[in-house]
ROVO-668475 format. One record per residue (C-alpha): x, y, z. Coordinates in nm, 4 decimals. Layout:
// residues N
+----------+----------+----------+
:        x :        y :        z :
+----------+----------+----------+
:        X :        Y :        Z :
...
+----------+----------+----------+
***
This chain:
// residues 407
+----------+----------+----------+
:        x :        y :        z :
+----------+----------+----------+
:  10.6417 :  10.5591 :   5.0024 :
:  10.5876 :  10.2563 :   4.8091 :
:  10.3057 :   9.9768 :   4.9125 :
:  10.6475 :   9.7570 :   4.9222 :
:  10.8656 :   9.9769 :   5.1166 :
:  10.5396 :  10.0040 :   5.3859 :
:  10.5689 :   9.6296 :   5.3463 :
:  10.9290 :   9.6012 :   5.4441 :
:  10.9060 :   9.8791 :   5.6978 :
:  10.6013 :   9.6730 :   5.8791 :
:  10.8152 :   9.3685 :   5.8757 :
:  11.1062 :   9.5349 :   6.0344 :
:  10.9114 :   9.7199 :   6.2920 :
:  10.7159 :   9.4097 :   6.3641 :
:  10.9093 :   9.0822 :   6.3526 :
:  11.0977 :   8.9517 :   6.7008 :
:  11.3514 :   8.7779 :   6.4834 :
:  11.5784 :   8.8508 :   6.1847 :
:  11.4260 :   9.0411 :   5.9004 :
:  11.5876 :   9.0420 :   5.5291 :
:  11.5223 :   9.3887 :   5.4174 :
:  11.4114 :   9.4321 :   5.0051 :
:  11.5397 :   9.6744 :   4.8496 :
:  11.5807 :   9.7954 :   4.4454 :
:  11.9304 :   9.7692 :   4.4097 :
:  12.1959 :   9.8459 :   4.0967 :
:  12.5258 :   9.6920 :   4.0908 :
:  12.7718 :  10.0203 :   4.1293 :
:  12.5191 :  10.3133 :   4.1959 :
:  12.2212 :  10.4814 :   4.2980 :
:  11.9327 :  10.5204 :   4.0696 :
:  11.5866 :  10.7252 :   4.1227 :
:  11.4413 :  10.5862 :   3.8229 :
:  11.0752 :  10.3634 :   3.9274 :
:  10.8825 :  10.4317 :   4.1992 :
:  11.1782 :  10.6004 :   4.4152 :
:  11.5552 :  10.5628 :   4.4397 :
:  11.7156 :  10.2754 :   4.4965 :
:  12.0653 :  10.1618 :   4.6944 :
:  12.3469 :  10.0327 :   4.5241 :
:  12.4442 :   9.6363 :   4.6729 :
:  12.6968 :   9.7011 :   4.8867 :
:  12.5226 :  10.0120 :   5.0500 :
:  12.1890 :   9.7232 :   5.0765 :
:  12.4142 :   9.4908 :   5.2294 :
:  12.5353 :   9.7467 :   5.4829 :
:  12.1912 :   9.8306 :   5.5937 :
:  12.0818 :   9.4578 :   5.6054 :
:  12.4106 :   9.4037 :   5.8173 :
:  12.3071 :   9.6869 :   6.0552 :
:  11.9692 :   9.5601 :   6.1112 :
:  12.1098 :   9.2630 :   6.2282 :
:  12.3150 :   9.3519 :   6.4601 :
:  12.0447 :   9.6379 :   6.6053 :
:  11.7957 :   9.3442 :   6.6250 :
:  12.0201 :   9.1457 :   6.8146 :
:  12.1802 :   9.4148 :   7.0683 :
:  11.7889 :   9.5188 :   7.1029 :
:  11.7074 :   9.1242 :   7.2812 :
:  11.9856 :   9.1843 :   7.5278 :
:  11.8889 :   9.5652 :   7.6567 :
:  11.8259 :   9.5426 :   7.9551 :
:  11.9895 :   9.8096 :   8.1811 :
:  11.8439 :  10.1008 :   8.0465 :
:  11.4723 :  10.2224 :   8.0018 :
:  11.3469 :  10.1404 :   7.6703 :
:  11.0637 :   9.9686 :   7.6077 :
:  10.9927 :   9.7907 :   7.2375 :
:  10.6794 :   9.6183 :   7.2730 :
:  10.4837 :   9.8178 :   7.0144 :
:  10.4029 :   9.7980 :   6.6430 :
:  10.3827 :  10.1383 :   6.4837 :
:  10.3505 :   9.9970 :   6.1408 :
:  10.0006 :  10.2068 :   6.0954 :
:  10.1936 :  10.4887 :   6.1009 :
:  10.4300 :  10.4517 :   5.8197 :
:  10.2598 :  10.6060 :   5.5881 :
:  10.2632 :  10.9359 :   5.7198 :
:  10.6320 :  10.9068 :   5.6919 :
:  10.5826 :  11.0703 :   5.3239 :
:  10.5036 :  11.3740 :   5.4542 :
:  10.7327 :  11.6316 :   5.5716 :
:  10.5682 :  11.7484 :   5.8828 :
:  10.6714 :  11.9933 :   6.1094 :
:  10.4593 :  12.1400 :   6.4279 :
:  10.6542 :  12.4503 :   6.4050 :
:  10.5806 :  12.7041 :   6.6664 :
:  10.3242 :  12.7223 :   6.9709 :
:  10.0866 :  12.3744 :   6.9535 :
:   9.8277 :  12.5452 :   7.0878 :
:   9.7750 :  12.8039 :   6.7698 :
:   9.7703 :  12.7315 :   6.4687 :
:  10.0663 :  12.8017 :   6.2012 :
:  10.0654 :  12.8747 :   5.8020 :
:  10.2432 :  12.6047 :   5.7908 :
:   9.9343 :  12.3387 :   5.8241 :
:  10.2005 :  11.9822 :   5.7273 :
:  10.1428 :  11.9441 :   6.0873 :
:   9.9803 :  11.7370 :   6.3812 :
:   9.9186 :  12.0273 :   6.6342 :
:   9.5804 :  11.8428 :   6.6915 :
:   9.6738 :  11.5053 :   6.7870 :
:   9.9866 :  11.6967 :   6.9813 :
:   9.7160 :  11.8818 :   7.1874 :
:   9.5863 :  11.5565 :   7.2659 :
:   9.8590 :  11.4027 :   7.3885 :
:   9.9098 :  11.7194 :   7.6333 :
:   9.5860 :  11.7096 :   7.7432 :
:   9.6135 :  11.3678 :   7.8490 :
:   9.8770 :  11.4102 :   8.0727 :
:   9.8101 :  11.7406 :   8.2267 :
:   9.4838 :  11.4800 :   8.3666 :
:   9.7489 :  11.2199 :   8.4218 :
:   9.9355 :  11.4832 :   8.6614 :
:   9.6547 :  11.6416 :   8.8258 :
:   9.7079 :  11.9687 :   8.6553 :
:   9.3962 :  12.2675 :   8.7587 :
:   9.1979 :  12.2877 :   8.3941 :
:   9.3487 :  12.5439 :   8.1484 :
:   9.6254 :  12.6460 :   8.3999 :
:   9.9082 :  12.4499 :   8.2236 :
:  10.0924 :  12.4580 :   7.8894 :
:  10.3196 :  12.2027 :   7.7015 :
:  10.4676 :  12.0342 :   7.4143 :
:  10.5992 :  11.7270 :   7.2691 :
:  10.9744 :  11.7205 :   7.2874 :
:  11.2507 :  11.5574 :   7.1442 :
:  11.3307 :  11.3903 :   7.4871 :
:  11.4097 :  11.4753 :   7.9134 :
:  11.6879 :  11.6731 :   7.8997 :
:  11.5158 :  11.8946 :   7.6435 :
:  11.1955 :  11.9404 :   7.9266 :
:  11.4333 :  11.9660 :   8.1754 :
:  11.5999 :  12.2579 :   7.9836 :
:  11.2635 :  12.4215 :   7.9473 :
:  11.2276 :  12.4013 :   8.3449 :
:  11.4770 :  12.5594 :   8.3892 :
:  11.4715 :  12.8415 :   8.1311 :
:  11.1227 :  12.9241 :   8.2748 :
:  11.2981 :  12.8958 :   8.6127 :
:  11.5796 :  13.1603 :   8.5444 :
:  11.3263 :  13.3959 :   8.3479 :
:  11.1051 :  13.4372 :   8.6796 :
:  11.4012 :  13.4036 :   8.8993 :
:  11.7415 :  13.5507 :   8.7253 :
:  11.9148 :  13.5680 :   9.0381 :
:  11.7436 :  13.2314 :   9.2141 :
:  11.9869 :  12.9297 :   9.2884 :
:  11.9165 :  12.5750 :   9.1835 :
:  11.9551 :  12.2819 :   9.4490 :
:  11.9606 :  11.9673 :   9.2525 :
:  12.0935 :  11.5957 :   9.4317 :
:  12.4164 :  11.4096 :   9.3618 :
:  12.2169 :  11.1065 :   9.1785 :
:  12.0689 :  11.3833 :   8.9346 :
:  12.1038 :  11.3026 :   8.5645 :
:  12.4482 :  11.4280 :   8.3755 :
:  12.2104 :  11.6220 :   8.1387 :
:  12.1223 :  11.9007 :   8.4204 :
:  12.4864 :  12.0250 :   8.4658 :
:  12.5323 :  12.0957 :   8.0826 :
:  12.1595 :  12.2348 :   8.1102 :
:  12.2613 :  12.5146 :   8.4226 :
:  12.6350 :  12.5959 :   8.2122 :
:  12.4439 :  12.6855 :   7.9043 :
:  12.1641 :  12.8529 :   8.0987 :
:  12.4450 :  13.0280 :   8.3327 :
:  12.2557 :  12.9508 :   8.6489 :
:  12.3625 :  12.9467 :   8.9854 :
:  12.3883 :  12.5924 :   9.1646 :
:  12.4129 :  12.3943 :   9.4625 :
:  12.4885 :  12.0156 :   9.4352 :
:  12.2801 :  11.8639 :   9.7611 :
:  12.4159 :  11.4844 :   9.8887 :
:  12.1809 :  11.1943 :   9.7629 :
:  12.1246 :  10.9532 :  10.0636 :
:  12.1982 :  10.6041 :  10.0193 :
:  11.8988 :  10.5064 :   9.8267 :
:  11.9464 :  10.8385 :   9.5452 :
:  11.6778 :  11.0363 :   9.7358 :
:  11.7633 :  11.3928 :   9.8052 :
:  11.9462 :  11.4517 :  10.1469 :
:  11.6678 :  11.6812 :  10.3044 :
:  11.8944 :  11.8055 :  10.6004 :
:  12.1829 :  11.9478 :  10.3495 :
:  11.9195 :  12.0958 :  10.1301 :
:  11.8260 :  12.2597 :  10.4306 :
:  12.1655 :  12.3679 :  10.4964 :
:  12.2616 :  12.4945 :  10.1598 :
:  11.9330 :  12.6951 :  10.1087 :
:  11.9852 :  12.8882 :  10.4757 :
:  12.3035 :  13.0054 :  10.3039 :
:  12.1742 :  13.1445 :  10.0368 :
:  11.8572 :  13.2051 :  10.2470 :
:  11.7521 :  13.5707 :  10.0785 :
:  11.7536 :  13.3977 :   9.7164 :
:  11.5079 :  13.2502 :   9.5393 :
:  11.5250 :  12.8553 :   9.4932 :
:  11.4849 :  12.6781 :   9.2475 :
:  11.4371 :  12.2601 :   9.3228 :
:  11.5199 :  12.0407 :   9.0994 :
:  11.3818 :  11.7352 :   9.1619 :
:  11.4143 :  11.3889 :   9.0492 :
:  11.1118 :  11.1620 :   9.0073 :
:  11.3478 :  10.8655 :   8.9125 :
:  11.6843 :  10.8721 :   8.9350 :
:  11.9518 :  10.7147 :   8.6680 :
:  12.0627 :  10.4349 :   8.8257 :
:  11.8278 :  10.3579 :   9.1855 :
:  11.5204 :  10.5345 :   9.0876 :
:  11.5180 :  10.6955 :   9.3767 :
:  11.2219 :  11.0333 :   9.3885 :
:  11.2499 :  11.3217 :   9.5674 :
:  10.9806 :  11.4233 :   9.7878 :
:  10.8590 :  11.7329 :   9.6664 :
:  10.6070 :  11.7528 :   9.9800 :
:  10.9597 :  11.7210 :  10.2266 :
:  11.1082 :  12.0024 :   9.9648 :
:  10.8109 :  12.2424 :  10.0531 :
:  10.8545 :  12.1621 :  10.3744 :
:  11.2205 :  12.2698 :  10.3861 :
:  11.1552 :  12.6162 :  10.2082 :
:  10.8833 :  12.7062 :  10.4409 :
:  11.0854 :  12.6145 :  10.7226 :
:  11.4074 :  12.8154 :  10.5894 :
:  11.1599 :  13.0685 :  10.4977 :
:  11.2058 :  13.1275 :  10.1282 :
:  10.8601 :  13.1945 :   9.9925 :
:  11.0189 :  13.2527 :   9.6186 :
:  11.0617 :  12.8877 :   9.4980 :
:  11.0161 :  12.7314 :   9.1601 :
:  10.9913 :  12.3007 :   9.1388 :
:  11.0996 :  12.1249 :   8.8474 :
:  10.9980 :  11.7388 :   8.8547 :
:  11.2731 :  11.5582 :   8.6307 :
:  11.0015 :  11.2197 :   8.5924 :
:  11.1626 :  11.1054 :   8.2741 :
:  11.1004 :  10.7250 :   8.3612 :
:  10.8474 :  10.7803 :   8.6661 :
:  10.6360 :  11.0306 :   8.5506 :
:  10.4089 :  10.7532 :   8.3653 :
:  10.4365 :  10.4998 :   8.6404 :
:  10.3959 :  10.7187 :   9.0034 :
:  10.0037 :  10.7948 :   8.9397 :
:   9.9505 :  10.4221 :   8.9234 :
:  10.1052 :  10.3144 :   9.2458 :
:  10.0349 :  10.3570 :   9.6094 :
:  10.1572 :  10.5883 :   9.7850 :
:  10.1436 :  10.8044 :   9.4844 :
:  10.4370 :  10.9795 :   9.5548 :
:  10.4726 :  11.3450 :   9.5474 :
:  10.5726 :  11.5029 :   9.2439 :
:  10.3038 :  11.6883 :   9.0114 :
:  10.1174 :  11.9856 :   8.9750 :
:   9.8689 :  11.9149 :   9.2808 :
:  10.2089 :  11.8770 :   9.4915 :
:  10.3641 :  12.2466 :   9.3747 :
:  10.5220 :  12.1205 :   9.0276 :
:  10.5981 :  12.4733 :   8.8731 :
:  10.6928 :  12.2173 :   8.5323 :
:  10.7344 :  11.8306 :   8.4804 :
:  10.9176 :  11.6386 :   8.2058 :
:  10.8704 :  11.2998 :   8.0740 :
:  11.0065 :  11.0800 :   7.7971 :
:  10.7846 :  10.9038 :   7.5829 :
:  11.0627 :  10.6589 :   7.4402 :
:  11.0806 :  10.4914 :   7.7603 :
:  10.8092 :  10.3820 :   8.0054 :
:  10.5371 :  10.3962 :   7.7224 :
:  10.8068 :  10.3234 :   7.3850 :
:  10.8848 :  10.4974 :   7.0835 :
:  11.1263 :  10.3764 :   6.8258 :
:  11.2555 :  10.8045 :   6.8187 :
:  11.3668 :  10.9531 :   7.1745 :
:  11.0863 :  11.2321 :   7.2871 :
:  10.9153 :  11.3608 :   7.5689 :
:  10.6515 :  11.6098 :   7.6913 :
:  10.7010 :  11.8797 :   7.9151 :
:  10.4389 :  12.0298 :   8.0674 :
:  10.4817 :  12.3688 :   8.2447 :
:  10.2255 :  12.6816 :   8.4372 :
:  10.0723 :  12.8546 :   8.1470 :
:  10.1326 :  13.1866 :   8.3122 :
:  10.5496 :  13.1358 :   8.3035 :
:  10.5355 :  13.0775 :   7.9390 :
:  10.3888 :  13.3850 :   7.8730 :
:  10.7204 :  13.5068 :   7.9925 :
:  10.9437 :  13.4151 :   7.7241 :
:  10.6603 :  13.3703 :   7.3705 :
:  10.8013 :  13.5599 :   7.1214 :
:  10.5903 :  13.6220 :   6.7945 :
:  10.7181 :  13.4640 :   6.4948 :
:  10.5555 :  13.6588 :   6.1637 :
:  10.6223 :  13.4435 :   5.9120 :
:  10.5129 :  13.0993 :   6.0697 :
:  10.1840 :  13.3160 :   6.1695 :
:  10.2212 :  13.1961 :   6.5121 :
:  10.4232 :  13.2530 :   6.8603 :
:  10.7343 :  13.0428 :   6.9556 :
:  10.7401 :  12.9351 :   7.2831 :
:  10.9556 :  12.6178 :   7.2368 :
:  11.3565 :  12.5431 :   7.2706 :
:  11.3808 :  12.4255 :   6.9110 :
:  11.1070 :  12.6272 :   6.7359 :
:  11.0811 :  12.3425 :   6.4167 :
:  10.9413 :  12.0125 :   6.6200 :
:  10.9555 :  11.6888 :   6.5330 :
:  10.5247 :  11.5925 :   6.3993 :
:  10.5853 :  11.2174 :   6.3540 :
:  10.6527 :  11.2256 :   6.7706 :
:  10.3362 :  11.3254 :   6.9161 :
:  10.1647 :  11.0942 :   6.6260 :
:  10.3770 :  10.7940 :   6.8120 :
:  10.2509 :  10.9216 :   7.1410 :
:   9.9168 :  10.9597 :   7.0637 :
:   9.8375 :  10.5866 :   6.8938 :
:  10.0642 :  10.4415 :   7.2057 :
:   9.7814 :  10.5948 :   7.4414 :
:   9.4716 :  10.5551 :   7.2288 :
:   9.6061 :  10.2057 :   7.1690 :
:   9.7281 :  10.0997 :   7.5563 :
:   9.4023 :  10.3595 :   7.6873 :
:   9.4505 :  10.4439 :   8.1000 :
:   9.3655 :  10.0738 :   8.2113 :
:   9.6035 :   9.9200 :   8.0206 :
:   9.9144 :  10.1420 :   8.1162 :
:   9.8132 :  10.0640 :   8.4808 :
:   9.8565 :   9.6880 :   8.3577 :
:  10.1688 :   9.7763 :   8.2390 :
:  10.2700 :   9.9099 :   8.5427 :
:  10.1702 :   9.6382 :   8.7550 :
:  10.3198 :   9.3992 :   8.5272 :
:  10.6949 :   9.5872 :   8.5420 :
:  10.6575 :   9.6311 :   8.8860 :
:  10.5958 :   9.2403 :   8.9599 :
:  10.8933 :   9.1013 :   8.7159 :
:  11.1168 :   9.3319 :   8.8945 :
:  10.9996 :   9.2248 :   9.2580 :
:  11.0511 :   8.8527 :   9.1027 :
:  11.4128 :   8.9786 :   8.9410 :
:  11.4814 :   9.0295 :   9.2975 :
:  11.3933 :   8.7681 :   9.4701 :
:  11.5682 :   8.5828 :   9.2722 :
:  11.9401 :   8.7181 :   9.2625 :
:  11.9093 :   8.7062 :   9.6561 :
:  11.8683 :   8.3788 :   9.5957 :
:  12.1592 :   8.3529 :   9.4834 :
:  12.3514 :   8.5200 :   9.7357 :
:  12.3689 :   8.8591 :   9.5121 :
:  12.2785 :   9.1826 :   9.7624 :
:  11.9886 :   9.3218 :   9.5255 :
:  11.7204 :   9.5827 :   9.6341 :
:  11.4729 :   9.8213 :   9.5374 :
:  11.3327 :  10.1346 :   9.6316 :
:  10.9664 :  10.1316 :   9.7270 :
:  10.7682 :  10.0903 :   9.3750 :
:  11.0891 :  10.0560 :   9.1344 :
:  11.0853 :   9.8914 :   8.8567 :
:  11.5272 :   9.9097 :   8.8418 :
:  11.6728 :   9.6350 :   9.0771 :
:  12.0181 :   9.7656 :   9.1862 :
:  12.2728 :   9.4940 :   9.2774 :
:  12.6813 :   9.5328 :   9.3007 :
:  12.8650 :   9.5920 :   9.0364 :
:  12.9218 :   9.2868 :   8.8215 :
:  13.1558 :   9.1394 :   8.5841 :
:  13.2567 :   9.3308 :   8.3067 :
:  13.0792 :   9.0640 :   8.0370 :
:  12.7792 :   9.0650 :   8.1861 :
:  12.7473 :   9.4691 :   8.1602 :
:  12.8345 :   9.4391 :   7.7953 :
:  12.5978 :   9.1639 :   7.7186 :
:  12.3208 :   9.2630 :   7.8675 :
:  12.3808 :   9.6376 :   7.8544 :
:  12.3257 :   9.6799 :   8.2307 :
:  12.4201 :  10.0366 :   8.3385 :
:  12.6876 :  10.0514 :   8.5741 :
:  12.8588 :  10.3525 :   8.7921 :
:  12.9959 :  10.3987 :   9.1435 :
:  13.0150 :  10.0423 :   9.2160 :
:  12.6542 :   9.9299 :   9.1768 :
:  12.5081 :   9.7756 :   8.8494 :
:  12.1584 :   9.7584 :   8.7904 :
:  11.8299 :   9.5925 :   8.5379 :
:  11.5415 :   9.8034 :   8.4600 :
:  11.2478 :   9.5625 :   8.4095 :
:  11.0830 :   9.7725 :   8.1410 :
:  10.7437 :   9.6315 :   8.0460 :
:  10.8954 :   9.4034 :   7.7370 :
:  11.1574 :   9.2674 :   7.9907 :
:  10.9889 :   8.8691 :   8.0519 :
:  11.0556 :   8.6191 :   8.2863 :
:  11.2377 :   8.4457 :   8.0265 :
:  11.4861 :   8.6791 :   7.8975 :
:  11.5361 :   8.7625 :   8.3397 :
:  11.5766 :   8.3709 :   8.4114 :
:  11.8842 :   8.3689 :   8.1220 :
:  12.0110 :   8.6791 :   8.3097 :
:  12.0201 :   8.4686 :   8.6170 :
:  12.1823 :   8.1694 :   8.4546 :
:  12.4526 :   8.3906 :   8.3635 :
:  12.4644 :   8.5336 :   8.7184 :
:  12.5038 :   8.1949 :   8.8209 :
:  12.7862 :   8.1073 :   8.6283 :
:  13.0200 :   8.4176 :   8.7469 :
:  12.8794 :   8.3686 :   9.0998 :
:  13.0415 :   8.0004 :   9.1233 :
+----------+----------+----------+
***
């Protein structure tokens, strides 16, 4: 990569308004003649047109959990490299193009984060939730072949593909108003199937109320039922970053009976690529690594080649925020969206919250207002997720235009 590409790269990643990107460019064609190929003009202008219109949508998203208050641009360089952290992250491969080191890292951080017992867990960085929640449950159905899985109504879309391609048997358990689990038909399904094992699926943060399960209630229900086989899977794709820092710390992690958690990294903490980290007991991956000869190392991954620029991102997000600052992050989200409420009550619009949310649910609203301001929408309720880069400002122009459809 050129010192002027990094230059142009910086300035994209970086500026809050329009960039013009620079690029080498030859009337008709591509040429690879200089420092590295250039783009013909109209394939320039097409870029330059897309940035535009990415930069733009990006001011308006507000209804889903992405976060773009960073500056990577000290990373660019390595992407020259082809890296790939191939295999296990905890050995090391022939292939050494890698960042097993700063991946470890990132793990170690939060298995701390989620109170896991030292050296019991394993993990790696993955390309996003549904990916750790796929892990879950493959470790889930190689201890238990024959165990069904109770997950809610309000769970994400991604967990019904997961359980077809995995072949698992399922139970769908009613949400309660709110998105939580309902405990008493989760009590009911698993006395039917009372002499299987169960695996929970549970949701630290669902889609559209970010409701959590209570894994404490869960354990409560199996014991009561009597089903001492049980595996919990804690789905904290948006949550799993902010439910250490609040109070009551809600139940969810290893210290609560977490068999494996997932988390995205694109979200709560921000990464310009979707990815994640799921984190899992070290003793259930031993059930499915398989030696791989001629990376010199065991797989015991979904998509054995990994993404390396990922846990890089991940790693200079932490080092860079450190622990007190994601706590101020947290507070920070937590008070804009307590303000964001207060505010459309105000003006006569029926918004809540459940306890510690950052995503203020409200009725569904006008079909404009979704599409400008991306706000999620489904089964009649609309909602804002006041991701850390979500300001007063850009929620005070979401009530003016609440305002105008309200009169």
């Amino acid at each position: 990569m050129t010192t002027t590409e990094q230059s142009t790269l910086a300035a994209m990643m970086a500026a809050p308004t329009k960039a013009t990107l620079e690029y080498d460019s030859d009337t008709d064609a591509s040429s690879t003649d200089g420092d590295g190929p250039s783009l013909s003009a109209t394939a320039a202008a097409r870029l330059q047109s897309l940035y535009d219109v990415v930069s733009e949508r990006s001011e308006h998203l507000v209804g889903f959990p992405s976060c773009k208050d960073w500056d990577y641009s000290a990373l660019f360089p390595f992407l020259s490299f082809p890296m790939n952290n191939v295999g296990d992250p905890y050995i090391e491969s022939i292939s050494k193009v890698s960042t097993r080191d700063v991946e470890r890292d990132v793990l170690a951080y939060f298995s701390a984060l989620l109170r896991a017992p030292t050296d019991s867990v394993w993990g790696y960085v993955t390309n996003g939730g549904t990916e750790g929640n796929l892990y879950g449950m493959y470790l889930a159905r190689e201890l238990y072949p024959t165990g069904v899985v109770y997950y809610s109504q309000s769970t994400h879309y991604s967990v019904v593909k997961n359980l077809h391609i995995l072949r698992q048997r399922a139970c769908e358990v009613r949400s309660q108003p709110t998105g939580e689990m309902d405990y008493a038909h989760l009590a009911e399904l698993v006395r039917s199937h009372a002499t299987d094992p169960a695996i929970v699926f549970c949701n630290i943060g669902t889609t559209m109320t970010e409701a959590k399960d209570d894994m404490a209630t869960v354990q409560a229900v199996l014991d009561t039922v009597g089903v001492t086989h049980r595996y919990l899977h804690a789905d904290a794709a948006l949550c799993g970053v902010i439910s250490p820092f609040v109070t009551p710390r809600p139940a969810f992690d290893f210290a609560d009976g977490a068999h494996s958690i997932s988390i995205s990294g694109h979200k709560f903490l921000g990464s310009p690529i979707p990815c994640g980290v799921v984190l899992a007991k070290k003793h259930l991956v031993e059930k499915i690594k398989r030696d791989v000869a001629y990376i010199g190392a065991p797989d015991t991954t979904i998509t054995g080649s990994r993404n390396a620029f990922t846990p890089l991102l991940l790693w200079y997000r932490l080092e860079s925020l450190g622990h007190d600052g994601l706590e101020k992050r947290v507070r920070l989200a937590l008070d804009n969206a307590a303000y964001a409420e207060t505010k459309l009550r105000a003006l006569g619009v029926a918004a809540w919250r459940n306890a510690n949310s950052i995503t203020v649910v409200f009725p569904e609203v006008a079909h404009e207002l979704q599409i400008k301001w991306q706000l999620a929408t489904a089964k009649g309720i609309s909602h804002l997720i006041c991701m850390p880069n979500v300001t007063r400002t850009q929620i005070d122009a979401i009530l003016a235009d609440f305002a105008c459809y309200l009169q």
